[in-house]
Structures are given as C-alpha cells and as structure tokens.
N, C-alpha and C positions, 0 to 999 in steps of 0.2 A: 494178495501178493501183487506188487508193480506188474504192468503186461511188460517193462526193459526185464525183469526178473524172470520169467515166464519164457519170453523171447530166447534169453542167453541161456537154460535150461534145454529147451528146444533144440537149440544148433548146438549144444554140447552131446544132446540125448544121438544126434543124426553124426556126427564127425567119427564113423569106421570106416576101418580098414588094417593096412598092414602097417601103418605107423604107433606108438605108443601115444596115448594122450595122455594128457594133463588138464587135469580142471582145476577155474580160480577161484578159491570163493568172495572175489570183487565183483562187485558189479560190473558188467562190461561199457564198455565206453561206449557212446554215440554220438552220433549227429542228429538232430530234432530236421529237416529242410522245412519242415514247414512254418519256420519259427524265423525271423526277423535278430538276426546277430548283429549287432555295433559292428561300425568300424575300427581298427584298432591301429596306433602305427607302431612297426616297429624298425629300427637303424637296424640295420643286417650288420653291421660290425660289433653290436651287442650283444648279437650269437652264435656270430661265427668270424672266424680269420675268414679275411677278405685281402686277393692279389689281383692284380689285372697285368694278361698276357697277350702280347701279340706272338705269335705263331711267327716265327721266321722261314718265309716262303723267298728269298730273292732266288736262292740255287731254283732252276728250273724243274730238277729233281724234287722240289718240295712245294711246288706251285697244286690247288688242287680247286675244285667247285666241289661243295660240302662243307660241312661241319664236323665237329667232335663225335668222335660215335665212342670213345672209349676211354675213360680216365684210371688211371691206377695210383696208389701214394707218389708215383716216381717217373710215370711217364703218360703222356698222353699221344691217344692212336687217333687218325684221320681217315676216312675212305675217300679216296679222291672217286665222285660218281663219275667223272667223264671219261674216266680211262679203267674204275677199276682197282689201280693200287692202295695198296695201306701204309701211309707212313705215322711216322714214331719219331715225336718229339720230346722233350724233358717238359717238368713243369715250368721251369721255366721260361720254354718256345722255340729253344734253342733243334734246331734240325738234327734227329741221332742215324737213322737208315729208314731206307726204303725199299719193297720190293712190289712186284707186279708178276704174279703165276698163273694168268688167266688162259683159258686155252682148252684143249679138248683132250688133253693128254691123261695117264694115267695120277700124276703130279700134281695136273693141275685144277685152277676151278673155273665155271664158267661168270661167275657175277661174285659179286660179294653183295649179300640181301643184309650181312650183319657182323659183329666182329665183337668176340672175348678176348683178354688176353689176360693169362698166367703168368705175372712179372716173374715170382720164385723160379718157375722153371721153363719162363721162355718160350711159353706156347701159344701161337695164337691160334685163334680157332676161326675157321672161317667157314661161317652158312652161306652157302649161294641158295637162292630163290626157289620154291618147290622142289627142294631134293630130299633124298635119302641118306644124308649123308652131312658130315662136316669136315673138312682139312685140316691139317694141323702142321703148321708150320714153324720155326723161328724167326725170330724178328727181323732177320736178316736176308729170310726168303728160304730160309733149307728146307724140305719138302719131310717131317718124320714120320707122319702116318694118315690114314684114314679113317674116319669114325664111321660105322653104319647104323644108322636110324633104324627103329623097328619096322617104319614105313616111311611114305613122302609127309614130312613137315608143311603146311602152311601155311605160311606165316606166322609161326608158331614161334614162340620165349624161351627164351633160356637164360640160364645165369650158374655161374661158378659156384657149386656149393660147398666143398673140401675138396683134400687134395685127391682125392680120388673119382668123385661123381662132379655129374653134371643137371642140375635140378632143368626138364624142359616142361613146357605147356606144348603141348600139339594139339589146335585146333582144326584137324580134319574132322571128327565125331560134328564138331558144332558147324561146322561149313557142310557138311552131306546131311545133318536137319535142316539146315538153313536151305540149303537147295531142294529137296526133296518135298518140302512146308510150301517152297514156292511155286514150284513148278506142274504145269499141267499133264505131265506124263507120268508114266512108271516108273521110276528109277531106281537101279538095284547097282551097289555099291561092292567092292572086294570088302571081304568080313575082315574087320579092325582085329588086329593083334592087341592084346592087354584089355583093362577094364578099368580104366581110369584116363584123362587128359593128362595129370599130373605125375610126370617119374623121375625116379633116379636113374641116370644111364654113366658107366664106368667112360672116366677120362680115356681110356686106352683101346678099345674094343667097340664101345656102346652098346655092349650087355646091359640090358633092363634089372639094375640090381633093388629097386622097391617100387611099388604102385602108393599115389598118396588119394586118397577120397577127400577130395573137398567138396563139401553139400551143393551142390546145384538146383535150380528149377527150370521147370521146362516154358520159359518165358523166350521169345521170336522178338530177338532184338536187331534184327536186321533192315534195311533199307530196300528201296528199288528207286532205280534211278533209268533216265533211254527211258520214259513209259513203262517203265518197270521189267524191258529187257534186261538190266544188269540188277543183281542183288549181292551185296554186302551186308558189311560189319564195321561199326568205327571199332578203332583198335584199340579196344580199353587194356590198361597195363594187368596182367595177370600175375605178373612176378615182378617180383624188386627186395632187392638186395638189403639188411639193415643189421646192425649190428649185434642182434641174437641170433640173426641165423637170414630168413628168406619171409616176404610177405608173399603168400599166395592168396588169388582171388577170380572169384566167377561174379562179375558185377549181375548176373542174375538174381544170386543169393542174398543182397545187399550186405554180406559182409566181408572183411579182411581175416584172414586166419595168419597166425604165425607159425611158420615150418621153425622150429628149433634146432639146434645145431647139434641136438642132440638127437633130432629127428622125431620130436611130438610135437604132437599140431594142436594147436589153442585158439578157438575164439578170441581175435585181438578188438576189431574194433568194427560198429555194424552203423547202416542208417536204418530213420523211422522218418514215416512212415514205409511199408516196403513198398515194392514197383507196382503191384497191382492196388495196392490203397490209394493212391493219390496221383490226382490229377491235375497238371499234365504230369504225365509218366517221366521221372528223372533220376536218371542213372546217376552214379557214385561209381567214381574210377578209385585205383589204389591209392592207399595212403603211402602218404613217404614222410619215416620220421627223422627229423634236424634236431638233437638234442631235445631241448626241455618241449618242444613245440611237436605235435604230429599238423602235416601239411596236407588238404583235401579239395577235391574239386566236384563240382555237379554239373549235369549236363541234361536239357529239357532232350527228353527224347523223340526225333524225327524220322519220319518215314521215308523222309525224301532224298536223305542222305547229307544234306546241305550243313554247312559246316554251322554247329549250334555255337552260343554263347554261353561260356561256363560262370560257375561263379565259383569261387579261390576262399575257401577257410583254413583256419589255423586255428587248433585245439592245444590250451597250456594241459602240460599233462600233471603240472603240481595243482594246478586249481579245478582241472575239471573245464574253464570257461573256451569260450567257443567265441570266434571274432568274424569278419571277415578280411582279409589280407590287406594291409596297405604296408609294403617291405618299400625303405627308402634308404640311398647311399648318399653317408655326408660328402661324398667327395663330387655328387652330378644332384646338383640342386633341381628340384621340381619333377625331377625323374621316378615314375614309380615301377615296382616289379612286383610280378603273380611270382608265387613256389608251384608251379605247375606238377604233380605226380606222374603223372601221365610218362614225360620226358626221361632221357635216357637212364639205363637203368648200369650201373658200375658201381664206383669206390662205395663204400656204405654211408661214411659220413658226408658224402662231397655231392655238389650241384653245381652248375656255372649257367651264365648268362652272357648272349652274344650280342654287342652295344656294335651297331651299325657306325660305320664312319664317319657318313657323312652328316649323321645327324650329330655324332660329337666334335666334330668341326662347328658347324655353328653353334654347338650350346659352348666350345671353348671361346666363341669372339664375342660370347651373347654372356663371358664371363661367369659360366653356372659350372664350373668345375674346379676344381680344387685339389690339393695334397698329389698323391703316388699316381693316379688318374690326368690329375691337368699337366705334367712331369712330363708321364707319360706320353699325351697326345702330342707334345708340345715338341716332343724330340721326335715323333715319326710326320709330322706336319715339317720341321725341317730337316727330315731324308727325304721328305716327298712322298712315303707309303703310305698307301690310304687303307692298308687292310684292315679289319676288324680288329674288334679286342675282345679279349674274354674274362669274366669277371669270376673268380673259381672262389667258393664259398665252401669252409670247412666247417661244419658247424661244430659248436663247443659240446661237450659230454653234459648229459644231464644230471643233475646233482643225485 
C-alpha cells in the first residue's frame, strides 16, 4: 500500500468528534517539499476577473493608515489603525459611511484587533484585542448587541459560517503550552471551558453551539526572541473561507481539513514529508483555493522569530501537477505576484493586491503599463493623488 495511502487512512481513522464525517475514497492530495517543482507562469486574468480600485479618501472622514481588512460581493471595509474606525466603501471605492465607537462605555469597544462583516444583514462584527467578547454594530455605527466569548480570545480566527454561527479558532490552549513549555516556573492556568480550539458560537448570544476536533500534535512551534525573554507564534492561517464551506487547520498536523457546509469535516489536502521527518523543519500554512488552482505556501521553521522566506506553490487540481507561483498582469509588464494564503481571510472566491504608488509612477513613465491600469494611473497622476491601488481578483469557477 502507498505510505500517501496509509497516511490519508490515518488522519481519516484520528478526525472525531461532534461533527459528522465523510470519507473519500481519492487519494488525498499533496505537496512532496522535498521535491524541486518547475516554475510555472500564469496571467492572473486567465483565472480570474481582474479590476483595479483606488479607494476614494479626499473626504477627511475617509482618510485612514491601513489597508483592506474586509471584502464582501458588494462592499469593501477598512480599519483605519490610527484612530480606530471602520469605514465602508463599494467595490468600486466609492466612500458609503463611517463610524468610530471606541471608548469604555457599555456600547462601545476599546481597539479594533479584527473585523467581519454580514452584508445580508448588516452586521459588523468587531474583535478588539484579548477580549471576551465581540460587538456588533451596523454599518452606520448603531450599536445592536454584544457577543460573549466562552473565555478571552487571543488572537484567535474567525470567520462567518451561516446565517446563524460563527466558526472561531481560540488559541489560548496553544499560547498556555507555549508558555508553560517555555518557562522556568510553575504556572497554573484557569481550567479552559470546552475541549476543542475549533467551534461553532451562535451569531446572537455566543452560545458554543458545536466543538469541531481537528487532529493536532504536540509539536513547540513557537519562537523566543529579547534572549528568549519574549516567546511567540508566527500567525499561521488556521481558517479561511472557500466555497464548500471553511478550511480548518493546525499547521502542526501538516494538513488542511474541510469544515463542510454541511458541517463534516474531511481530509482535504496534507504535506510530506511531516514536521518531524525532515530537515530543516518547514511548516505549510493554509491553502486557499481560486478556482481550478489550490494556492500554498512553506515556510523554513525558526526559532528566533525573524521573519523567514516562503516559498508560493500552486496545485492544478484537474491535473494533480504542482508548480511554483510565477502570477503576472498583462497590464504591469515585468511585475510579478505570490497568492500568499496566509492573507486576509473574506469573500470566498476573492483576493486583492496592494500596487504601491510610487513604484507605479515610475513603471507608468518607464512605460510598463498598459489597458484599465495605465487609464487608471494616468487619471490620479493628473488629480495629483498618489494613493494606492488595489488589484481585486475573482477567480473563475472550476470546471
């Protein structure tokens, strides 16, 4: 029998709990890392509608430092980090409302660490930093309830999963091993409510309405940095969004499981060799799939925290074959793009990339731009705005 055979048996035989499962009888998909993939190129407008947006900031009400934290079919959300607010623009950039509820009040919230939004019914959802809790506002700023968390979240994932829950990761369990592994004292912790990372909590209340088990190992992937006064975590994507339902994943385990919309969890897609076989030790963050293509990243594992070098594949999922990324836009000659996973996690089919200004000024006099793009910069170079652009990529349905 294959050991990919043996392997995907394995993490089928280990995936209980209180969800229903499903088994495939495919062979599960993977990534070899220790294998030498070609490069491959692909025009990003061959797999997906491609728009480029600038954000209309002149109102001072829509001025902000940040980027996109939130896309939906129909609108896109901003956190401005130096004040705090969220504002909400269309896809096309056009400024719709803004508000700002920061404060110590019953109403309101103290940061904004993260932000959902429910276009159907208008709710945004707003995590502030180490809390227990989430707001829930409309888009306009009206203040309609409070969520409470089983416990304090940190830095913990979430993501929209119907119209009723809310699918979160809470990594406290893995930050109190992580400190505890590190540290030269005792340390006794308040006993964790539930028995899973992964749950379902009600849009309305944040009643814990399912626990999901996804197979972990007890592998210390954290850092120390200060001389090893400070110990972390790089922030591998644990959930994301796609259009059967939710990718969940413990980059421990080296695989990706699919949460279904139907709520059974499946073996989707694993690496080989795992974290303890091979050397140097290289983690595999979440997949993110764009139609016919699933999109992956690796990352040599460091102890010192220091920000590693990934390397970007892309798996055809009609062939099986495995590449490494080279994404190029006919409209910015010589320019290349990663599909990063890792990055913001929203619309299911959708990704964007944020093209610096000033480097598309010189590639527009250096003449490497072209079509909706050269148009484009050509008309904010004579209003004089130098702000960013944004490149929003829908990928096409796979066959």
């Amino acid at each position: 029998m294959k050991k990919e055979v043996v392997l995907y048996l394995f993490l089928s035989i280990m995936v209980t709990g209180c969800s229903s499962i499903k088994q495939s009888d495919e062979e599960l998909p993977s990534i070899d890392i220790s294998k030498e993939y070609p490069e491959k190129e692909i025009k990003l407008t061959d797999i997906a509608d491609v728009s480029y947006v600038r954000l209309n900031s002149k109102s001072d009400d829509y001025l902000f430092k940040g980027s996109i934290d939130y896309v939906t079919p129909n609108k896109i959300v901003v956190i401005d980090r130096s004040s705090q607010s969220l504002l909400f623009f269309s896809r096309d950039g056009s400024p719709l409302s803004h508000f700002n509820r920061r404060g110590q009040g019953p109403e309101e919230y103290t940061d904004v660490a993260s932000v959902m939004y429910d276009e159907t019914n208008d709710d945004v959802f707003v995590s502030p930093d180490f809390s227990d809790h989430i707001m829930v506002y409309s888009s306009s700023g009206e203040y309609k309830r409070k969520i409470t968390l089983p416990e304090t979240n940190i830095n913990g994932q979430m993501a929209l999963f119907d119209d009723k829950s809310i699918l979160v990761y809470d990594n406290t369990k893995l930050w109190q091993t992580i400190v505890r592994h590190n540290s030269k004292k005792k340390i006794t912790f308040t006993e964790q409510v539930g028995d899973s990372s992964f749950f379902l909590i009600s849009k309305t209340d944040g009643k814990v309405l399912e626990y999901i088990k996804v197979p972990n190992k007890n592998i210390d992937l954290s850092y120390g940095d200060l001389g090893g006064a400070f110990i972390g975590q790089i922030s591998y994507g644990r959930v994301r969004k796609c259009q059967e339902g939710l990718f969940l994943y413990n980059p421990e385990s080296d695989t990706v499981f699919l949460f279904n919309k139907d709520k059974s969890l499946t073996p989707y897609l694993y690496k080989k060799p795992s974290l303890n076989d091979y050397s140097p030790m290289t983690v595999m963050d979440i997949c993110m799939d764009g139609g016919r293509f699933q999109f992956l990243s690796v990352y040599p594992y460091l102890k010192t925290g220091k920000s590693p070098s990934p390397k970007y594949y892309m798996r055809d999922k009609e062939t099986g074959e495995i590449f490494c990324q080279k994404i190029t836009l006919p409209d910015y000659q010589g320019k290349n793009f990663q599909i990063n996973p890792r990055l913001s996690n929203y619309y299911e089919k959708g990704y964007h990339f944020e093209l610096d200004f000033t480097e598309l000024k010189e590639a527009y006099k250096e003449n490497k731009l072209s079509g909706k793009l050269k148009a484009l910069v050509a008309s904010l170079l004579k209003e004089g705005d130098d702000n960013n652009v944004f490149v929003f990529v829908d990928f096409f349905n796979s066959k």
